[in-house]
C-alpha positions in Angstrom: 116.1 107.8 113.3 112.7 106.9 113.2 111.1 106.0 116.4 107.9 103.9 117.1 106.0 102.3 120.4 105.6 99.0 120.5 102.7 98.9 123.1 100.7 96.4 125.3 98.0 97.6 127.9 97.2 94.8 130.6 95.4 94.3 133.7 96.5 90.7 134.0 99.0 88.5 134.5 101.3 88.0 131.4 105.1 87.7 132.0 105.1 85.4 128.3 103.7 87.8 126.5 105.5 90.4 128.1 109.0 88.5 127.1 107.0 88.2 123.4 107.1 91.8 123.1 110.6 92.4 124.1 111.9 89.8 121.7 109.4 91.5 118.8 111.0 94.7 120.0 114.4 93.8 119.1 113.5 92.1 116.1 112.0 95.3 115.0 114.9 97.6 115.7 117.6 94.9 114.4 115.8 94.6 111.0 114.2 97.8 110.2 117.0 100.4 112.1 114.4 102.1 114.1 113.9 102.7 117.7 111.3 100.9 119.4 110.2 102.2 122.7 108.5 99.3 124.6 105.3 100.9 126.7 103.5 98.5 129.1 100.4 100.0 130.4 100.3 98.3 133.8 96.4 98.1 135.2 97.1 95.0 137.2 97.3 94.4 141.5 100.5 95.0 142.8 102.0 92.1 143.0 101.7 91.4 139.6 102.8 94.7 138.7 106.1 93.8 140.3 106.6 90.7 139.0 106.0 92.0 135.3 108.7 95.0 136.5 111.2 92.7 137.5 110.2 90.0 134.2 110.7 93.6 132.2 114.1 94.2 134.1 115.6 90.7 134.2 116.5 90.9 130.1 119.7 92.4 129.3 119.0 95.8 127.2 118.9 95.3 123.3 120.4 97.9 120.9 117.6 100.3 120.3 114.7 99.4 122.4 114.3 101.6 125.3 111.4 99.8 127.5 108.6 101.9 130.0 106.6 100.4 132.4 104.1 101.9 133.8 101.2 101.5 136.6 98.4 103.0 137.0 99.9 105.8 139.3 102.7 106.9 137.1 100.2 106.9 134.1 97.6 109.3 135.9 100.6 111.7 136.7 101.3 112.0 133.5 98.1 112.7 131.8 97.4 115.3 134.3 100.6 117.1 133.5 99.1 116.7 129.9 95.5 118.3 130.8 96.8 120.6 132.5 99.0 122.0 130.1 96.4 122.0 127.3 94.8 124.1 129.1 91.1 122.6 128.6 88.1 122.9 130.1 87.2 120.5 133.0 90.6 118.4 133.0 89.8 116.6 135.7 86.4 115.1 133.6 89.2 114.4 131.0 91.4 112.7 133.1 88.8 110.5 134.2 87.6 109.6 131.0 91.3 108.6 129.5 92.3 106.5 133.1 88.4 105.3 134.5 87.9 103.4 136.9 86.4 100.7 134.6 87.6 98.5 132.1 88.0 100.4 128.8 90.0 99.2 125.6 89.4 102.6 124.6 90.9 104.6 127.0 93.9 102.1 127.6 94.9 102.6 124.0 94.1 106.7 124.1 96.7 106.5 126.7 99.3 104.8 124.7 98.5 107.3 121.9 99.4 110.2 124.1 102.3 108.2 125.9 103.8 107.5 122.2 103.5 111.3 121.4 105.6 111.9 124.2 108.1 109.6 123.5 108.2 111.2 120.4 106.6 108.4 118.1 105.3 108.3 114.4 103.4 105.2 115.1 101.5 102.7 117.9 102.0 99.1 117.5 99.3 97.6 119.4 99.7 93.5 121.3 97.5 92.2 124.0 97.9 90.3 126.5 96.2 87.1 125.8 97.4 86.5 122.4 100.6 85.2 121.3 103.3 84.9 117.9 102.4 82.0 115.2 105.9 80.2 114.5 107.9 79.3 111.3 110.3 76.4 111.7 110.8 77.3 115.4 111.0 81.3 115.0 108.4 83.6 116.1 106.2 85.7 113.1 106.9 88.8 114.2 103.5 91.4 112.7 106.0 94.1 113.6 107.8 93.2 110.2 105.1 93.8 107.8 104.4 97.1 110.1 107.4 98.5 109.9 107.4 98.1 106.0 104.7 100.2 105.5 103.3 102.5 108.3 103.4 106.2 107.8 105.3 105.6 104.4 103.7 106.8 101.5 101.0 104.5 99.7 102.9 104.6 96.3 106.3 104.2 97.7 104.5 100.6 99.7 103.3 99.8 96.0 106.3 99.2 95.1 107.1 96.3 96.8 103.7 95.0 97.5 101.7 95.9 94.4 99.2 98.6 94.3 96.3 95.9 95.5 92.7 98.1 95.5 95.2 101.5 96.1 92.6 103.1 92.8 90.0 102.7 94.3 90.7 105.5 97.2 91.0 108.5 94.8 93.6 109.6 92.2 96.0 111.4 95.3 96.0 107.8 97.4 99.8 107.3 96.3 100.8 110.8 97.9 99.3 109.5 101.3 100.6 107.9 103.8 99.8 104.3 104.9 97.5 105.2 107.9 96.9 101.3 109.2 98.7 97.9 108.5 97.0 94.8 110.3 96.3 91.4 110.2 94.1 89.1 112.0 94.2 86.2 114.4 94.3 82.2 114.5 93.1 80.3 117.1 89.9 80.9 119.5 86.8 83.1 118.3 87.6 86.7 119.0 84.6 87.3 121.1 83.9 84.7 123.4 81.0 83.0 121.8 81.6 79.5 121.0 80.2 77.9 123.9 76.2 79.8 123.3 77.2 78.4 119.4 77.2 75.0 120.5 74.6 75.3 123.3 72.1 77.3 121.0 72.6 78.1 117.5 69.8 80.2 117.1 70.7 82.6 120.1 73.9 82.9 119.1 72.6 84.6 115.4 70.5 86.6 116.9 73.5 88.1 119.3 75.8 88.0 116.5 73.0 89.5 114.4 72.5 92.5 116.6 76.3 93.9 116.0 75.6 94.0 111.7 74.5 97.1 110.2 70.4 96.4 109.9 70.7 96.8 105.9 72.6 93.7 105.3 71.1 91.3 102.9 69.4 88.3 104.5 71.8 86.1 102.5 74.7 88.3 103.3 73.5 88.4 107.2 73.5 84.4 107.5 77.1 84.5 106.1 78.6 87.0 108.3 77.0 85.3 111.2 78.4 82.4 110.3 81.9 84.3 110.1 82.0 86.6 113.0 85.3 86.7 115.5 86.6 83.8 113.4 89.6 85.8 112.3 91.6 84.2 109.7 90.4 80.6 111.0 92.8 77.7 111.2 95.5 78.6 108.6 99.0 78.8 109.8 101.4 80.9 108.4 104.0 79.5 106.0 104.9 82.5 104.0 104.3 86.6 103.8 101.4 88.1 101.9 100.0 91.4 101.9 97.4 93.9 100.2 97.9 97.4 99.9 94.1 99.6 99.5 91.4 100.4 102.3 91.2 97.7 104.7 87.7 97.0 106.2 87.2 96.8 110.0 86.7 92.9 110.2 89.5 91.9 108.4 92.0 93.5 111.4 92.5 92.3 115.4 93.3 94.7 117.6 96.0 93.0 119.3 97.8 92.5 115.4 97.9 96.4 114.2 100.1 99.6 113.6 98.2 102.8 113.7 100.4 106.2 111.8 100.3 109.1 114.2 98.2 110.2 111.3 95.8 109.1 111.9 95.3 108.8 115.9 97.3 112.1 115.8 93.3 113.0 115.2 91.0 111.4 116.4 91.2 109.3 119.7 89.2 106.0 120.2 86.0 106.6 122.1 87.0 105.8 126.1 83.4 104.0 126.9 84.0 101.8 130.0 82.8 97.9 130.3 82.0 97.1 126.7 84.3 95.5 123.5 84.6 96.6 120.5 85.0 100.2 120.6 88.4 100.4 120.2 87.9 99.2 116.3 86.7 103.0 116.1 89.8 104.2 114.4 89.6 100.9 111.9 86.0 102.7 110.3 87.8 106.3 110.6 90.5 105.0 108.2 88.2 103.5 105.9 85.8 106.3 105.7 87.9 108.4 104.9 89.7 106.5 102.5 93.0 106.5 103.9 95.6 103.7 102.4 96.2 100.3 104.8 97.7 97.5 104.1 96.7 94.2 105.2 99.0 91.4 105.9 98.4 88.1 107.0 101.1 87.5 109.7 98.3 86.7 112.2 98.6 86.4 116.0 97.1 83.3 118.0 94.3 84.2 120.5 93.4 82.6 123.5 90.8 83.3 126.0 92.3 83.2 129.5 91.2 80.4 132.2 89.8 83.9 134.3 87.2 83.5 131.4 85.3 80.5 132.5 85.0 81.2 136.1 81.3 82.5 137.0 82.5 86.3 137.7 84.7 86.2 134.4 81.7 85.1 132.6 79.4 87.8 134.2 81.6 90.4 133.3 82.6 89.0 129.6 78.9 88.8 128.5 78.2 92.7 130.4 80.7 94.2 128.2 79.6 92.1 125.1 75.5 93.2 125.8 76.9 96.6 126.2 78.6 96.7 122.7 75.6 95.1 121.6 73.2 97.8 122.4 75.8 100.6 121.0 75.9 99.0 118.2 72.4 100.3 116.6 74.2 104.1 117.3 77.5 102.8 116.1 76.1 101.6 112.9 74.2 104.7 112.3 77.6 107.1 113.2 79.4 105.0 110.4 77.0 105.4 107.8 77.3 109.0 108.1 80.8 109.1 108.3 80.7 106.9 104.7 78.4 109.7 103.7 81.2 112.3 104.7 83.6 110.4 102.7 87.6 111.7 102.6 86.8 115.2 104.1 85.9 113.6 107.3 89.5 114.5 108.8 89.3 118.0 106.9 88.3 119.8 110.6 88.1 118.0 113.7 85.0 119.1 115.1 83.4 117.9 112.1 83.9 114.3 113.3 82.3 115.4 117.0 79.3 116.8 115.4 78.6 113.3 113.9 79.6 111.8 117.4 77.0 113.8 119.2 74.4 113.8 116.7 74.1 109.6 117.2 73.9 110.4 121.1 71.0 112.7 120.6 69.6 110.2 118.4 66.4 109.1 120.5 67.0 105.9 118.8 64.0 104.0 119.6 65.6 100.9 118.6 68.0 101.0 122.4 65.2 99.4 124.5 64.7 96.5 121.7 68.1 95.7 121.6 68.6 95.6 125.1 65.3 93.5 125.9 66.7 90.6 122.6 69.7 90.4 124.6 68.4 89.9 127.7 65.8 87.2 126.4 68.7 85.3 124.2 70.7 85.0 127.5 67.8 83.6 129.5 66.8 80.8 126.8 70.3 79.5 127.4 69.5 77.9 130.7 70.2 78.3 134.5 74.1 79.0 134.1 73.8 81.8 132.0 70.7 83.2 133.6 72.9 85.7 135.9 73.7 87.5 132.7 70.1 88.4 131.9 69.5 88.9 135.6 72.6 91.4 135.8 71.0 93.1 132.3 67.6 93.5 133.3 68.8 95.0 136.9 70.6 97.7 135.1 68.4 98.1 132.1 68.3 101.8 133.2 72.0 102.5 133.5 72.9 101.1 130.6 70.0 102.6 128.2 71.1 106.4 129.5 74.7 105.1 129.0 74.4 104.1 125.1 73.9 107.8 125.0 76.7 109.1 127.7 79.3 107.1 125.9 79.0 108.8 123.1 78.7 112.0 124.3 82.0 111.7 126.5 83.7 110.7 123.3 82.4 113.8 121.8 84.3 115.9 124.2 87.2 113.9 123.9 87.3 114.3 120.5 87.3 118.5 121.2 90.1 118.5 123.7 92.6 116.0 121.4 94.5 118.2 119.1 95.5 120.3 122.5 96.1 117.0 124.5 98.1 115.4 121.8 100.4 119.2 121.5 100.5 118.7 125.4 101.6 115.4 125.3 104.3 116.2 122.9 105.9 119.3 124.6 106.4 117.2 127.7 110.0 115.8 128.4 110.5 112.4 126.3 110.3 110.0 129.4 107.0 109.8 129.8 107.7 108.6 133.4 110.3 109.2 136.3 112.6 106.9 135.2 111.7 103.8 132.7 112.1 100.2 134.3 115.5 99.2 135.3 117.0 97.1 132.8 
């Protein structure tokens, strides 16, 4: 029987969207007649961790859906067991890099990656914890049905059903693959939490917007996808099922709406860089680079930003994470262009991948101060209430220059240790825990 992990990584309160999962969990092994093991990758205090255990334990169990829960504790026990096995250099560097002490959207989903091989998974399904299911006359769209459909299948076989879409346009051996990535996007609030410097200040909110598109876009292209950035699918709600098999591009896919084929993260990892966004789209511009088969679909999942959001610390933190992203972005953009130069042999060897990674960290890219000084100065020409954000940036100008490098470069030897990680992972026993949460 096939088995896949339905996972969500939080650090935040979310017994709903906990209860979501579940029921998407059971919809997914009633419909499709696979196993869905349920991984919640607990980052939160305490307390909250043992209120989402009992939440977790209070539903009676479902037939085929096996549910983990883990903290922080029982996660870092495992990947040590892991590093240690692979026998690779410096584990304890690794170990810190997978489970910082930092926010990372990276990292948390590397985890799940290696988690799901140890459960003995052919593919991540990926929620978060401040989204939530569109409804259809009362019933909850479930992605995990369009996922299911497709992921890991091959592309011709998918064609079938859906129609082969832009499936041509990947090469003449794209039916023989299998479907790497199925996604869709999100209604509801703007992705990145921008809205409020839109309405306060159009024009600093293209020129941060501006700073995350490649630097060769078109003027008249640029306006357009300024206009359109972290707007997801917009207002739209879902009345009925479409999809698109072919090579899905980056934007069109939310990270809280998307399956991932061992395939593909079976690879390459997502780069574990602490206190920024966006990273973990990493894998999104693998698969498309190297002309792997997706399908995108648009049962789209509602976003919400959390009230934690508009307090003064949740903005200072927010808008960090966001500048950070911003000035990776300029190395980011260069690493993708030459893995579109690499094309479909960019999987071929793995270290072939790592040379690229550690080629844009060498990079003395001049362009690093210039970002970082725009996004300061955009922050400050908002007023006194954002002022603590360019304040915070110009303090740790420093840091986060030598870190737009550093980032890279630990993902670089992430990247090395994976294949022996992942074989690790997968020789451990299936639990990837003591014990799962009672149920």
């Amino acid at each position: 029987m096939r088995r896949v992990c339905l996972t969500l990584p939080t650090n935040r309160a979310c017994a709903p969207a906990l209860l979501g999962l579940l029921d998407e969990a059971a919809y997914g092994a009633r419909e499709f007649g696979v196993e869905v093991e349920v991984l919640v990758l607990d980052s939160a205090s305490a307390p909250v961790v043992a209120e989402h255990r009992r939440v977790l334990g209070g539903r009676p169990a479902a037939p085929g859906v096996n549910v983990h829960h883990l903290d922080e504790d029982a996660q870092r026990a495992v990947l040590a067991r892991a590093a240690a096995r692979a026998g690779v250099p410096d584990p304890d560097r690794l170990l810190g890099l997978l489970l910082p002490d930092a926010v990372s959207y990276g990292a948390c989903t590397d985890r799940a990656f290696l988690l799901a091989e140890a459960l003995g998974c052919t593919s991540v399904h990926r929620r978060d914890s401040d989204s939530r299911y569109q409804l259809l006359h009362g019933a909850p769209v479930f992605p995990i049905h369009q996922e299911l459909a497709a992921i890991g299948l091959p592309a011709g076989e998918v064609a079938g059903r859906i129609g082969r879409g832009r499936l041509a346009r990947l090469g003449p051996d794209a039916a023989e693959l299998p479907v790497a990535v199925v996604g869709a996007s999100f209604v509801g609030e703007l992705s990145v939490d921008l809205a409020e410097i839109l309405a306060l200040d159009p024009r600093a909110h293209g020129e941060l917007v501006g700073l995350a598109l490649p630097p060769s876009t078109p003027a008249l292209w640029r306006e357009q996808a300024i206009r359109e950035a972290f707007r997801g699918a917009g207002t739209e709600p879902f009345r009925a099922d479409r999809a698109q098999l072919g090579a899905v591009a980056p934007n069109r896919i939310d990270m809280c709406n998307l399956a991932l084929s061992r395939e593909l993260y079976g690879r390459v990892p997502l780069p574990p860089a602490t206190e920024t966004i966006g990273t973990d789209y990493f894998l999104l511009h693998v698969a498309q680079h190297a002309a792997l088969p997706g399908v995108l679909h648009n049962r789209h999942i509602v976003n919400f930003h959390t009230g934690e959001r508009r307090t003064d610390s949740g903005r200072l933190a927010y808008h960090l994470r966001l500048a950070k992203f911003l000035l990776l972005s300029g190395r980011l953009g260069d690493l993708y262009a030459a893995m579109a130069a690499t094309g479909p042999a960019l999987l071929a060897e793995p270290r072939r991948l790592a040379a690229l990674v550690r080629a844009a960290a060498a990079d003395p890219a001049p362009d690093d101060p210039h970002r970082l000084t725009s996004v300061e100065h955009a922050y400050r020409r908002l007023g006194p209430a954002w002022a603590p954000v360019a304040d915070a940036l110009a303090a740790r100008r420093t840091r986060l220059l030598h870190r737009a490098r550093t980032d890279l470069e630990d993902f670089a030897t992430l990247l090395d240790a994976w294949p022996a990680l992942l074989d690790a992972a997968g020789s451990a026993p299936r639990t990837p825990a003591p014990a799962p949460s009672s149920r």
